[in-house]
N, C-alpha and C positions, 0 to 999 in steps of 0.2 A: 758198863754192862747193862743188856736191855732187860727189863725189866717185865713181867707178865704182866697186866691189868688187869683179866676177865678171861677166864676160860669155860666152855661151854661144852657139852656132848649132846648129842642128838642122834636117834636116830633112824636114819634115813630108808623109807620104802624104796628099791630101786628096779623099775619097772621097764620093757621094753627097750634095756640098756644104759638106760640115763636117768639124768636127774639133773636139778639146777637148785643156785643158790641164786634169788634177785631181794629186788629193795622190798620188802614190807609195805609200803607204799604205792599201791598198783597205779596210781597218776604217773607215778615216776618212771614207768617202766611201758615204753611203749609198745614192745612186742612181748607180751607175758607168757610163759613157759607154757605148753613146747612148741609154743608158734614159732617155726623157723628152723625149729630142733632138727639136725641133723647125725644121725650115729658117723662117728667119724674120729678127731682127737681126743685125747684126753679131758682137755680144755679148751670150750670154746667162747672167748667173753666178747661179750653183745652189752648196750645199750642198757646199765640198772640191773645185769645177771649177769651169771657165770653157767655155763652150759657143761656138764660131764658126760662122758660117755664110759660104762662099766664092762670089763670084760662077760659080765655073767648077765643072763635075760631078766632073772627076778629074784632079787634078792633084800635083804636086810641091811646097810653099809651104818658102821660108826662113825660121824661125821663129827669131831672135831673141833672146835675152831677157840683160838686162843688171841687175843688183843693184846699187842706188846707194845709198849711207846718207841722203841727203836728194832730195826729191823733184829730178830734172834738166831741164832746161834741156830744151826739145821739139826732137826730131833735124832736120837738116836736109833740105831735099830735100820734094815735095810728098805728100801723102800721100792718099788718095782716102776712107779712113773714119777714124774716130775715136773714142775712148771712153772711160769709167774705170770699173774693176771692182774688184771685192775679193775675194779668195778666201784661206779658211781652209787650212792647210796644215800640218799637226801635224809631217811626218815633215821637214820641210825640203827638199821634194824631188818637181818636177814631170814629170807623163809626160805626153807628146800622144798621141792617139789618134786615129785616122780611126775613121770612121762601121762600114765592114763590115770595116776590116784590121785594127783594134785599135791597141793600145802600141806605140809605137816600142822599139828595144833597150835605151834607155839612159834613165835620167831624166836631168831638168838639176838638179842641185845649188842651191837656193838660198841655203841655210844648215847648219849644222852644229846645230841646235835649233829647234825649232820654232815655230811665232809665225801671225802672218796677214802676207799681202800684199797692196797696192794697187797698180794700177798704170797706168799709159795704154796703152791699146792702138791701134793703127796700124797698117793696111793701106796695100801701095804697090804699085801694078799692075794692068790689066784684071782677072785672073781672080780674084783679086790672084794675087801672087806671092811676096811678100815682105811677112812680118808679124814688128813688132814689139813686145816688151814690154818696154815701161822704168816706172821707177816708184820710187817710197820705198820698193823692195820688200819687204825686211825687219823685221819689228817682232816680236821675240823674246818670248819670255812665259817 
């Protein structure tokens, strides 16, 4: 049975449709948000990020994101998108960022070392509202 390690809420300014999660480590991350940004899927993962695109132009979203040592069990409740991404993340340590506001103040801690993450992504809400990240998230190196 997977087991939770670290859950986190945050949440997310979402500006001119999107927003992104990448590495805390801007060396790590060659093209840093929203260079490149295009409004388009759900998810789109690049190189140290993950790229979103929101139904709604400007809004507030609850972001989520929970560490489990084995892939978990899918949350309950209906969810309106869905997907799986992988994103490299040397410093252990993710920041969202909207479109024209930038980084939120605070990263979400993944881990204490660095590694990659995978993980399911899920929207719930019209605009949506509420996005979360769960996943076998951590895989240390």
């Amino acid at each position: 049975m997977p087991e939770l390690v670290s859950h986190g809420e945050v949440p997310v300014e979402v500006d001119f449709y999107g927003f992104a999660l990448q590495d805390y480590d801007g060396m790590q991350v060659p093209s840093r948000f929203p260079e490149g940004w295009e409004r388009g899927p759900f998810v789109a993962a690049h190189h140290g990020r993950l790229d979103f695109t929101s139904g709604g132009h400007t809004h507030t979203a609850a972001l989520t994101v929970e560490v489990w040592d084995a892939e978990p069990l899918a949350p309950s409740g209906g969810w309106e998108e869905s997907a799986f991404a992988e994103i490299a993340c040397r410093s252990g340590q993710l920041e969202a960022c909207g479109v024209a506001g930038g980084p939120v103040a605070e990263p979400n801690t993944l881990s204490e070392r660095s590694g990659e993450a995978d993980g399911h992504l899920k929207w719930r809400g019209s605009r949506p509202s509420r996005c979360a990240v769960l996943g076998d998230w951590f895989r240390g190196r």
